[in-house]
Structure formats: structure tokens, C-alpha cells
N, C-alpha and C positions, 0 to 999 in steps of 0.2 A: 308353378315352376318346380315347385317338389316333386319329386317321382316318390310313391308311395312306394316303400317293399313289399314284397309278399312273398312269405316262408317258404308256401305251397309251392311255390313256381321257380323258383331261385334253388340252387343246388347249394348246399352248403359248402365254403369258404371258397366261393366265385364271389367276383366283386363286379358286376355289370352296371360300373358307373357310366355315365352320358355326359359329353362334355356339353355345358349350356352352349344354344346357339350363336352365329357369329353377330347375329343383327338385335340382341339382347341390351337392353338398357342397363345404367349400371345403376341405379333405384333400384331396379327386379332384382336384377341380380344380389344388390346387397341386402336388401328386405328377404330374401330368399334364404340366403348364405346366412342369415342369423336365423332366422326360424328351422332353419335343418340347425342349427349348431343346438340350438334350445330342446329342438328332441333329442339328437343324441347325448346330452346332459341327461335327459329326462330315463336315462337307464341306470342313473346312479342308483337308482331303490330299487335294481334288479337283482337277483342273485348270480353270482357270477361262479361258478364251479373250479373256474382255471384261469391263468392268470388276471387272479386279482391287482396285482402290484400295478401291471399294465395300462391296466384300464383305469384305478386310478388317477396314476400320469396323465393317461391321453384324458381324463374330467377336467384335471387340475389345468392344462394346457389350452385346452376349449374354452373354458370359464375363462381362462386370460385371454384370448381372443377373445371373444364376444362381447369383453370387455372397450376392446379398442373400435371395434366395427361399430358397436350404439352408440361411440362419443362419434365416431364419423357421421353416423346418421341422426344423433340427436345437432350437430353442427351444420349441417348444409339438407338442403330438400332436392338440391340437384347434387348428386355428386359426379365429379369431371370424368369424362371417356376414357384418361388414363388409367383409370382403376380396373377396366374391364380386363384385362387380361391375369391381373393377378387373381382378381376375384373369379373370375372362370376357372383359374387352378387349385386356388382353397375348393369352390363348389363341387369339384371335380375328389378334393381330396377329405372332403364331410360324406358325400355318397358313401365312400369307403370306408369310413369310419362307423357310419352307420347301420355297412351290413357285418360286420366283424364285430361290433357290439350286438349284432343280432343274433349273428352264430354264437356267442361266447353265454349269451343268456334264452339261450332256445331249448325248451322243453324236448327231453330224449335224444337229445346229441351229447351230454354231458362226454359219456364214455370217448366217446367221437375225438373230443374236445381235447379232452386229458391225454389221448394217444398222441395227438397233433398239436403239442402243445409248444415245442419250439417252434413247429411251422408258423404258430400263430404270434409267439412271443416276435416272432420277425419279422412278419406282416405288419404289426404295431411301430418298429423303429421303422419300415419302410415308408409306411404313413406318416410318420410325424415327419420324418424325413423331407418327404412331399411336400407337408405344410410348411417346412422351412423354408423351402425353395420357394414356394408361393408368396411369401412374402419375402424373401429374399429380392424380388423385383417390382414389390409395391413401392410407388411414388411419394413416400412420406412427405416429399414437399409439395406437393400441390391440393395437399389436406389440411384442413384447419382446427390440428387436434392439439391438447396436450404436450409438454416435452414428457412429462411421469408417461402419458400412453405411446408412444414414441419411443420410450428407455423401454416400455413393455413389451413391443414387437421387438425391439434386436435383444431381449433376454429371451423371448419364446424362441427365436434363431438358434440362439446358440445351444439353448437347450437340448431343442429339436436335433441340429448334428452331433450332439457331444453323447445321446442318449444310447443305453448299451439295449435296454429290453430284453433282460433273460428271461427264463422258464422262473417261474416262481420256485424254490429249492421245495417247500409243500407237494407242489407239482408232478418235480425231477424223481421224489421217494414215492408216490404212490403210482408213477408209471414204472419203476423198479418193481415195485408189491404184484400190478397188475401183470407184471411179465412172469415174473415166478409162480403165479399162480395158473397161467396159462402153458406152463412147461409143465406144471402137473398133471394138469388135463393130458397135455401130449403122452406122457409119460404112463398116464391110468393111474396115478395117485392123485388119493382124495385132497383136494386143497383145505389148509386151516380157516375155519369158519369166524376166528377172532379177527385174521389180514383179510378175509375179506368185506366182513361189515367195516373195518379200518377204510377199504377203497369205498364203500358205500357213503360214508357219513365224510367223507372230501368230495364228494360229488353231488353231498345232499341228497339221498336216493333214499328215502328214508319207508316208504311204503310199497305196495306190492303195482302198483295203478303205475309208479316213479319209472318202475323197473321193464312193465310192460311198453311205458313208450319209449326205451331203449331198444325195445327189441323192433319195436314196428319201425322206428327210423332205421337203425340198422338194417332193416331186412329190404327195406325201399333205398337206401344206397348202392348194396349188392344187386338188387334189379337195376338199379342207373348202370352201376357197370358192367352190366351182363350186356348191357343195351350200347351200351361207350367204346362197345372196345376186348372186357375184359381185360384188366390189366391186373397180373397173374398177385403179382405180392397184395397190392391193396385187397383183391377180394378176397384173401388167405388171412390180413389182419378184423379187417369185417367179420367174418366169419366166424373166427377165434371170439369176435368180442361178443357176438352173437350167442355163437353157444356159454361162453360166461354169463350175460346179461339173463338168458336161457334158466339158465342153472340157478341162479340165485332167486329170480323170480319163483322156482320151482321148490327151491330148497331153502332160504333164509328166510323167507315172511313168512308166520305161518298162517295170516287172512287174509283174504281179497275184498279190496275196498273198492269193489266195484261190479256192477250188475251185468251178467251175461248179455242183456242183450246192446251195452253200450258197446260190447267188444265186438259184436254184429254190426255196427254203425245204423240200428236202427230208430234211435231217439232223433226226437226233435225234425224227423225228413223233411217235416211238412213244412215248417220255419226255413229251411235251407231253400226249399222251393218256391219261398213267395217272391213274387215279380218275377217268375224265373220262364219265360218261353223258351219253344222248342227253335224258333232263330236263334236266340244267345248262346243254343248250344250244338251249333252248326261250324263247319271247318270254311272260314273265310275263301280257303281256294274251292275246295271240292260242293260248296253249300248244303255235303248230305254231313247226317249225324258223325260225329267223331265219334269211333272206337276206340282209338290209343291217342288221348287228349296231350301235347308236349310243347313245352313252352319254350321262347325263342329268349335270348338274352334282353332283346327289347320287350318283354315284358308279355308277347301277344300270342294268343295259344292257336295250334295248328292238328290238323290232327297229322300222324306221324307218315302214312304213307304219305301224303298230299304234301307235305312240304319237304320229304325225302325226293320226291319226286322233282319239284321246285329247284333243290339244290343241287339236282343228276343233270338238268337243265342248263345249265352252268351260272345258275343266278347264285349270288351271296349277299343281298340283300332280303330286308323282310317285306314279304309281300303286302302287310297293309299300311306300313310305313314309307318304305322305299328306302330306309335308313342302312346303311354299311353295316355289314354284323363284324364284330371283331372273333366271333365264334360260333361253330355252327352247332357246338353241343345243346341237345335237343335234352330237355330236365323233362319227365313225366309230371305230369299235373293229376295227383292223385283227386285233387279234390275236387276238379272239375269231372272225373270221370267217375266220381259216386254222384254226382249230379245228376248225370247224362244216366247212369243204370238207375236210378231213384225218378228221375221223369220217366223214363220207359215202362218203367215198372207202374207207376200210378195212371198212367194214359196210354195204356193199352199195347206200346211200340215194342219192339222185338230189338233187344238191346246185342247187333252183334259184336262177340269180342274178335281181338284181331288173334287172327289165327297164328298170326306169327309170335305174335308174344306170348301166345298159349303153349305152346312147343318149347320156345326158353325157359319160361317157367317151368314145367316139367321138367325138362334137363337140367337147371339150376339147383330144382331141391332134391333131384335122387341123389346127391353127394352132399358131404358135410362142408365140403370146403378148406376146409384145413385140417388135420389132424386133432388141435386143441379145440376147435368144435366137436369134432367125431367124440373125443374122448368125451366131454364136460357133457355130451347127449347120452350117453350111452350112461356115465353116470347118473345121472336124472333118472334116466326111464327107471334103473335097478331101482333108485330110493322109491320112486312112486309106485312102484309095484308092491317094495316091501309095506308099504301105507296101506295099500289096498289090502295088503294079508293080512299084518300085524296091528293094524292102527283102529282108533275108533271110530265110532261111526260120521263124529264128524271129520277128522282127519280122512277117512274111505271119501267122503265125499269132496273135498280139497282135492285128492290127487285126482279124483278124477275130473275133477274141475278143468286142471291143468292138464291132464292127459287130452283131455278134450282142445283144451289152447293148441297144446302143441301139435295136432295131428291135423288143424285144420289146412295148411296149404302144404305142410313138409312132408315129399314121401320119407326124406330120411328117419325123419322123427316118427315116421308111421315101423317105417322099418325097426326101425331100435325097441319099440313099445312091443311090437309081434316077438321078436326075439328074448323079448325081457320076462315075458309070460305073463302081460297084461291084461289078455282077450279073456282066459276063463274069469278073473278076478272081478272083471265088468260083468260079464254073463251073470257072476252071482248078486252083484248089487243090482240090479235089474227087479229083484223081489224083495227090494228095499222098504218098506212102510214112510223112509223120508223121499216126499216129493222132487227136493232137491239132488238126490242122492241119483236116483232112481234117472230123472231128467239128463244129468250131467252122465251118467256111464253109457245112455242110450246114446245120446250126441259122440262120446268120444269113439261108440262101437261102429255109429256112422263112417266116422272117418277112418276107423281101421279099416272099416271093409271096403274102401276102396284099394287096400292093397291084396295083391292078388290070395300071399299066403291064409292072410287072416279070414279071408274066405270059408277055405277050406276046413281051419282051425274050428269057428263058431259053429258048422254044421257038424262037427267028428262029432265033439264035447255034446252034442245036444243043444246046442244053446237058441235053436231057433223056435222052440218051446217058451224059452225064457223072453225072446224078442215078441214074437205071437201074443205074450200075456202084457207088455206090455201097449202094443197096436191095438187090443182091443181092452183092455182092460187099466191103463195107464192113468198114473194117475195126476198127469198134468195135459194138456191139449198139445203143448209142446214136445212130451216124449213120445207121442202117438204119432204126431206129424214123422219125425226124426226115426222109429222105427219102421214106420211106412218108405222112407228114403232107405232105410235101411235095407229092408227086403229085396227095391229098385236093384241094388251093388249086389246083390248076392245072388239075385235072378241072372247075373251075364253068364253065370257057370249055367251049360246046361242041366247038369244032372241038377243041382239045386231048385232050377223051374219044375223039375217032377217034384222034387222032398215038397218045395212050399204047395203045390198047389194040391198034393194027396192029403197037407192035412188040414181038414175040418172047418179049422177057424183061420185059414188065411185070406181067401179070397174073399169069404165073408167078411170077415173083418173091415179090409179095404173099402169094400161096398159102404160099409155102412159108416166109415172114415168120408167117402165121399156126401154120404146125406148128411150128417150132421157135423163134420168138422168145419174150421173156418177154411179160409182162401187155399193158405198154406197147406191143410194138410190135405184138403182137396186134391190141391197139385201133386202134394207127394204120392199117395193113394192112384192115384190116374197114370203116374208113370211107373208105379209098381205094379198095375192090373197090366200095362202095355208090354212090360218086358217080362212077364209069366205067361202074356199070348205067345209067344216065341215060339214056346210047347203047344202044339196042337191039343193034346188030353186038356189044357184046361180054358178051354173054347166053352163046352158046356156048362163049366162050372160057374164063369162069369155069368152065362144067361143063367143057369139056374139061380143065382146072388142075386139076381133082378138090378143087374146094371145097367143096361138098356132104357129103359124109363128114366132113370137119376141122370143118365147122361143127356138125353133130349130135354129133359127138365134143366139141366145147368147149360145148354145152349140157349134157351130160351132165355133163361131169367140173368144169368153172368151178364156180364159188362169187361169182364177180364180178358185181353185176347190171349195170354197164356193157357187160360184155362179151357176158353174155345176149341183152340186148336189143338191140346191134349186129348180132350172129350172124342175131337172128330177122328183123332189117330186112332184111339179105342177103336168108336166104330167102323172106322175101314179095315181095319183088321178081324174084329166077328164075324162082317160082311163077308168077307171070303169064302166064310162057310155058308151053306141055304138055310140054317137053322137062326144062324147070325142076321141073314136079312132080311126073313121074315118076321123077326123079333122085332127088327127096325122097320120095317111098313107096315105091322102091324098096328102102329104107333101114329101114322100119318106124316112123316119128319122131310117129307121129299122138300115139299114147298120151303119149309125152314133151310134146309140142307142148300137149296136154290141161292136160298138170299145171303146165307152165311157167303157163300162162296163170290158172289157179288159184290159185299164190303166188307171184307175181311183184310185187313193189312198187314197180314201174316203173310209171306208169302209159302212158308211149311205149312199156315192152315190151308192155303187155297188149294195145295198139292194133295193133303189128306183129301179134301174135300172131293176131289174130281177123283180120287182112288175110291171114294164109298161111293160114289154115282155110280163110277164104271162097274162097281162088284155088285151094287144093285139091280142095272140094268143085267148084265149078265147071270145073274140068279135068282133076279126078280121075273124076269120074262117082258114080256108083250105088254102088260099091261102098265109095267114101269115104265117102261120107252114111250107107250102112247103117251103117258101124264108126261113126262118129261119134255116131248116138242111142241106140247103145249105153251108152253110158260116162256116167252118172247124174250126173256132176259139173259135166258142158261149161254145162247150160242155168245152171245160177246163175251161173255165171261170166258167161255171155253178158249175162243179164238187167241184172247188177252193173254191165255198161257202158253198157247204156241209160240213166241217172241220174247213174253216177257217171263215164263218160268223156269223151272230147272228143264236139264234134259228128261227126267223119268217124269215132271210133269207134262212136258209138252207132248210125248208119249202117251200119256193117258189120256189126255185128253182129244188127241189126235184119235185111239179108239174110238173113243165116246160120241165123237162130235162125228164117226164113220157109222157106229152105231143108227145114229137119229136121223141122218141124210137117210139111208139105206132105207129106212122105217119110213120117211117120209115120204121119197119114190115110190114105195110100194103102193103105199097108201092113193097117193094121187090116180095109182092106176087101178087103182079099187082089187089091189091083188093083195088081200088080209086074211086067204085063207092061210098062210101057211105062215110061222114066226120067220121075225126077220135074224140073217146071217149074223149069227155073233162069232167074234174073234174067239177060236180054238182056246187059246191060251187063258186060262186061266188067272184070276187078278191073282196076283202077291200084296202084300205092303209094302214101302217103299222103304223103311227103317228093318 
């Protein structure tokens, strides 16, 4: 009878209560209506950040209920039909109590909390409110309780309407504190480090890990309402709390009590994934994989085209319920959709994201959002830069800890750091002697260079010397991985594909990133060799590296379709050239190349795939095409792209499969003196 909550799925201070059914007994109902009353009790040993007074009351208020309900039900084993309507409106008004006790004690909402803190203090009288009325039209005579429980319910009444439920005065002073310190921001003055650990220690935010999941809540509300609506004040006070919450993480703790790769959400995957199939994480209307996972108020997750769709429809019910929605705000389900990228990732599936929220995103973080964020960013980035100059070694490796935090999804935060004069400062920790140091500037240079300026910046300085010693000379697996991506971002400038690939130790490097590094840096290595083929000059260089072999060696032996289908872009790319696909037949890789292209559930690797055919056949000659209409398998494969690939596949493959016909005519007519008619045009790659 209890609807369970769930954090993940429910938007903070929504209340998606369910009224119990109309054909419900009133046994269930009361056995119900005291076991929810018993949890929400059960939050009194929670920490409460903001109105405390409140939540008090509403224990104090509940305990006296549930008082009277167990002498009902320790009284009678049937209790009369009359009850059912009051008790459907208590039920109705414990739901609510129970998610407003959940928002008030939820991990990285504090801030949230304390902004919204009359909102909530009013929420609480509307509620008790509720509950007055609820019993307000309970049947006391036709219960066999008590007069003492009896006098209990009309003093809980009165209580209930007489109750004011202000803001805690605690409260009403440290949203005073938090506003003036957010005028400083606006303003470009440094805020007092005393008021602000003052707002810290009323929120209980006592550690650096406290502060971090203010920011990530924060920052997934701001995405709800980029997704909502936009609604222009709310995501201007978000945003201010953001770049505060920002700021102090960066600036008031000075250790992080917690391991880089928990911030990557890579612990523990495997545990989240037990019992977990690829049905459970399927969109009930559309039955393919969800990309943008978003939960309905009735509790049940959709993926967000397919029930936008639903709603364009003119339905407003939920599709696997049939239940009336009383709102059609769609809350992202973060947690199902690290599921959904964490199964793709271990079982080989090609995890797409939705394109449309890849575009909001970007548009969301090139601006700060408010003023009081821009400001509070901008001062960060100066302190952390000054750390990197003037600080010690372990202090140098803190900011860049955090430089590294902050650059991961925000252009703005990338921008502020590039203007702050952060990139040469990492260039020089780079020939760190501490692994951590070394690790944490490589990561955070990653994520500069995807801004366009800081490009430019890394290669003036020199600094791809500095990146180069660590890709082959690093001194963690992880900084190698990270400057191999790193190389990837700096390859889109043309001229950069010439600076890396003339010197020496880059391309090798890669190569030999690809023999002996794990999965990871595999992958990075493989799309940093892909986007330096871009420049023709360094075609040769990869064959000279002896890439060619390591690649057909990791199609064989991988189990990874990521890595597969990186491998085959490689070689349809060398392929273009005849030095490229001799390298590769000289290898023997047709027949492999055959079967890939048959079960590969890529559909980008099946496209590479049929791109290194087509450029073998055509610079392999005669004797590729004979082996090729050999093999009874090639033409369904091929045909299977006509219909079901991209257009530049079904293109290739349309060649290819003109190729082999033509070949085969000829043949039959025993006319092989002469090669058969290849297509003029010579192959491209498709990227």
C-alpha cells in the first residue's frame, strides 16, 4: 500500500501524493496509514539543516496521531467503512509529509533548502492543516476508543488550525548572510571567509565531499529547468548558489576527502548492475534503449522523446498505468541513465545520447547564469591559479584537483581558467615527480583543450613537449590515458595535426599507448591516431609505428565494440592510401574484416567496415575482389546497409556490392583478362 519514494526520480519540493483507491478496505488502509506515520517518525535521528522547529511539531503531531489510530486498531480487527474517507485523507496527507521530510533531510539540497525556506515553512502549516481537516470529518462515534484519545484528536484539530509555521529566525539570518555574500560576488568583491563558514556550519556542510554534492544537485536542477521551461529568476538564484557552493568547495576546505575516481561515478558499477537486464532498461512505449531516462509523477520512467510523443498525442495519462497525471513535468532520472551508459559500456552496446539535450547542455554552461555565479567563478579561478604559482607542492596539486572538477562539463569554468592564466601553470606540473600532481594537471589540461582558445595557448608555450612526456613517459596509466585524449582536442586545429605528428615521440607514443595500455587508454590512443590521419603527412608515420598489426591483433582478441569499431575507422582511413592497404592484406584481415562486419552491433562500426572493403577493393585490385565474392556471407551483410544504414553507408556499400556483381559477370563469362571497372572516385572516410 505504501508507495516507496525515490530521491532519484522525484524533483525536489513536488509532492506526488496518490490518493488510495476507492474500493480499499479500511484494515489496509489503517495498517498502512500507521506504518507510513512510523516512517515518517523514523526521520527524527535525521539531520535537519532548516526548519528545525517545524519538523519538530509535525513529530510531535504524528506521534499524537498514531497514538489514537493503534488504540483503533488494537480495539476492533474490523474497523467500520466509515472511516474510509477520513483515512484516505490523513493517507493522502502522511505521503506529503513524508516527501517534505525527505527534502528537508536530503544530502546536497541543504543550500536549496535554506533559500526556500519560507516556501517550506508553509508547506508544513498547509499540511498540518490538511491533517486537521482529515480528521475534522472522522466518525469518532462509531469507534470504540478512549475519551483521553478522543480529547487527543480535537486537541491535534486545533492545534493543526491555530499553527503559524514560520521560517526558523536561525534560518531568516543566514539567508540574510547568504544574500550579502552573493552581492559580493555580483559586485567583484571578495566575500568574508568568517560569514561564510558561519552559512557552512547552519547547513552542516562541514567537509569538502558536503560541498561537492551541493554543487552536483544544484547543477541537475538547473538542467530540470533548462528542460522545464526555463524559468528566468529561479535559474539566476541556482546559479548564484552554484557558483557559491563552487567557490567554497574551491576555496574554504583546504582537503578533499574523496577519490577522483568516485567523482567519475566509477566504483562499485558492477554492484549497481546485478540483476540488471537490458529489458529493465528499455522505454515501455518505444521498447528501444532510453537515452534521456525521465520519470512521470507516477513513479514510472519513460524515455523522454517517446512519452513527449505520448503527450503531443493528446493523452495525459501514464502509459503503463493508465492513471490520470495531475502533471506532466517530466524530472530526469539521473540514476537510471548511469545504468543504461554503465550496461552499454560493459556489453558492448553503443550508448546514444539524445542529441537534443547535448545541445542544451552546451548552451546552458557557456554562460554563468547570473552575475553572482560569473563573479564567485571568476574569483576561484584567480585563487587557484595564484596556488598553482605561489603554493606548495601539495597545495599546486589541490588546485589542480579542482581545476580539474571544475572544467569537466562547464565551458564557462573552462573559459574563466583560460583567462585566469591557468594552462601554462599545468604545462608546468606536468614534470611533477608527485604522481598525483602530474595525473590531476594532465586531466584538468584535458578539459581545457576542449576550449577552443586554450588550444592555441598549450601549443605557443611549448607545452606539447610537456604533454608528449607525459603520453609516453607518465607516470600513472591514467595520465597517459588523459594525455592521449588530450592530443584527440588538439588534433581538430589543423595546423596542430602537422606540429604533433612531425615530432618524433607522438605517433609512436600512441602506438605503443595502444600495445600495452589498458581498455581506456586503448581507446584514447585510437582516436588520437584517427584525428592526426586528418593530415595526410602522417599516413606514413602511423605505418612506420607498426600500427597496422596491433590493430588487427585488437580486432581479433577485444570483446569491446568501442574498441572494434575505433580499430576499423583507423584502418579505413590508411586504407585510402595503397601503402595503407597493402600493410593491411598483407596481414591476411579480409576474412576477419568479413565477420566483423556481420556481427558487429555498431552500426558506425559496420559503416567503417564496408568503407575498408570498398578502399581495399579499390587499391587492392583483382585479387581482393576475387577473395571477396568468395565468402557467401559479405552480400547480406552489404544489402542489410542499403535499408538499414546511414546514407554514406548505404552509398558504400552500393559501390562495393557494384564492384563484386561486375567481377562476378565477368567471371562467368570467362572474360578475366582484363580488371574489372572500379568506381573513379576515389574512397574518403566517412568522419
Amino acid at each position: 500500500m505504501i508507495q516507496k519514494s525515490n530521491g532519484s526520480s522525484r524533483r525536489i519540493l513536488t509532492y506526488p501524493a496518490v490518493h488510495p483507491c476507492d474500493s480499499i478496505s479500511a484494515v489496509t488502509l489503517l495498517n498502512s496509514l500507521i506504518d507510513l506515520g512510523r516512517e515518517i517518525c523514523s526521520y527524527k535521528s535525521k539531520f535537519f539543516s532548516t526548519n528545525k522547529r517545524n519538523a519538530r511539531e509535525t513529530f510531535r503531531q504524528i506521534t499524537n496521531l498514531l497514538l489514537f489510530l493503534e488504540e483503533i486498531r488494537n480495539a476492533t480487527s474490523d474497523p467500520p467503512d466509515q472511516l474510509i474517507l477520513s483515512l484516505s485523507e490523513l493517507h493522502l496527507t502522511f505521503q506529503k509529509f513524508r516527501y517534505l521530510l525527505e527534502d528537508c533531510t536530503r544530502d546536497g539540497a541543504r543550500a536549496w533548502m535554506l533559500v526556500n525556506s519560507d516556501r517550506v515553512a508553509n508547506q508544513f502549516r498547509i499540511v498540518i492543516r490538511a491533517m486537521a481537516t482529515g480528521l475534522d470529518v472522522f466518525p469518532l462515534s462509531v469507534v470504540d476508543v478512549s475519551n483521553e484519545a478522543k480529547e487527543l484528536v480535537e486537541l491535534i484539530i486545533r492545534q493543526g488550525r491555530k499553527a503559524t509555521f514560520e521560517s526558523d529566525p536561525d534560518d531568516k539570518r543566514a539567508v540574510r548572510d547568504l544574500m550579502r555574500i552573493l552581492n559580493c560576488f555580483e559586485g567583484g568583491s571578495a566575500p568574508d571567509p568568517v560569514e561564510i563558514k558561519r552559512i557552512l556550519d547552519h547547513l552542516g556542510i562541514k567537509k569538502w565531499s558536503d560541498c561537492n554534492k551541493e554543487v552536483k544537485f544544484l547543477d541537475s536542477e538547473i538542467e530540470t529547468e533548462y528542460a522545464n521551461g526555463e524559468n528566468k529568476r529561479e535559474l539566476e538564484l541556482l546559479s548564484s548558489l552554484m557558483g557559491f557552493m563552487s567557490y567554497c568547495r574551491g576555496v574554504i576546505f583546504d582537503s578533499v576527502d574523496i577519490h577522483s575516481q568516485h567523482l567519475n561515478g566509477q566504483c562499485n558499477s558492477g554492484e549497481a548492475l546485478k540483476g540488471i537486464n537490458g529489458d529493465d532498461l528499455k522505454c515501455p512505449i518505444s521498447l528501444e534503449m532510453m537515452s534521456d531516462p525521465v520519470t512521470l509523477s507516477t513513479g514510472h520512467t519513460y524515455d523522454r522523446c517517446s512519452i513527449l510523443k505520448w503527450f503531443k498525442s493528446g493523452n495525459a495519462t501514464c502509459p503503463k498505468t493508465g492513471e490520470k497525471l495531475r502533471t506532466t513535468e517530466l524530472v530526469p532520472n539521473h540514476v537510471v541513465k548511469g545504468m543504461i551508459q554503465q550496461f552499454c559500456a560493459e556489453n558492448g552496446v553503443v550508448f546514444a545520447e539524445s542529441t537534443r539535450k547535448h545541445h542544451r547542455d552546451i548552451s546552458r554552461t557557456a554562460m554563468a547564469g547570473s552575475l553572482a555565479g560569473e563573479g564567485a567563478t571568476k574569483m576561484l579561478a584567480a585563487f587557484l591559479v595564484n596556488k598553482l604559482v605561489n603554493g606548495s607542492v601539495e597545495e599546486m596539486n589541490r588546485a589542480a584537483f579542482e581545476i580539474r572538477v571544475l572544467t569537466k562539463t562547464s565551458i564557462f569554468n573552462r573559459s574563466c581558467l583560460v583567462e585566469s592564466g591557468a594552462v601554462p601553470h599545468l604545462l608546468k606540473l606536468l614534470l611533477s615527480t608527485d604522481s598525483n600532481a602530474q595525473e590531476n594537471a594532465i586531466a584538468a589540461l584535458l578539459n581545457l583543450s576542449k576550449h577552443s582558445k586554450s588550444k592555441g595557448v598549450m601549443v605557443e608555450i611549448n607545452g606539447l613537449d610537456s604533454i608528449l612526456h607525459v603520453l609516453t613517459k607518465g607516470l600513472k596509466m591514467e595520465a597517459q590515458q588523459h594525455a592521449a585524449a588530450t592530443l584527440f582536442y588538439l588534433a581538430s586545429v589543423e595546423e596542430n595535426r602537422v606540429l604533433i605528428g612531425e615530432n618524433p615521440e607522438a605517433i609512436p607514443g600512441l602506438v605503443q599507448l595502444i600495445k600495452n595500455g589498458n581498455d581506456n587508454c586503448k581507446r584514447n590512443a585510437l582516436v588520437a591516431i584517427f584525428g592526426l590521419l586528418s593530415h595526410p603527412g602522417n599516413h606514413w608515420r602511423a605505418l612506420a609505428a607498426g600500427v597496422v598489426p596491433l590493430l588487427l591483433n585488437l580486432l581479433k582478441d577485444s570483446e569491446r565494440e568501442d574498441l572494434i569499431t575505433d580499430s576499423v575507422a583507423v584502418l579505413a582511413t590508411l586504407a585510402e592510401k595503397v601503402d595503407g592497404t597493402v600493410a593491411i592484406l598483407r596481414r591476411g584481415a579480409l576474412q576477419m574484416l568479413v565477420g566483423i562486419l556481420s556481427s558487429s552491433t555498431s552500426k558506425t562500426g559496420k559503416e567503417y567496415c564496408v568503407s575498408l572493403l570498398l578502399a581495399l577493393c579499390v587499391n587492392g585490385g583483382l585479387d581482393v575482389v576475387a577473395r571477396l565474392v568468395k565468402n557467401p556471407s559479405l552480400m547480406g551483410s552489404l544489402y542489410s546497409q542499403l535499408s538499414e544504414g546511414s546514407s554514406r553507408a548505404s552509398k558504400k556499400a552500393s559501390a562495393l556490392i557494384r564492384i563484386l556483381h561486375e567481377f562476378s559477370e565477368r567471371s562467368s563469362a570467362a572474360s578475366v583478362t582484363r580488371s574489372p571497372v572500379l568506381p573513379r572516385e576515389r574512397f574518403v572516410h566517412v568522419w
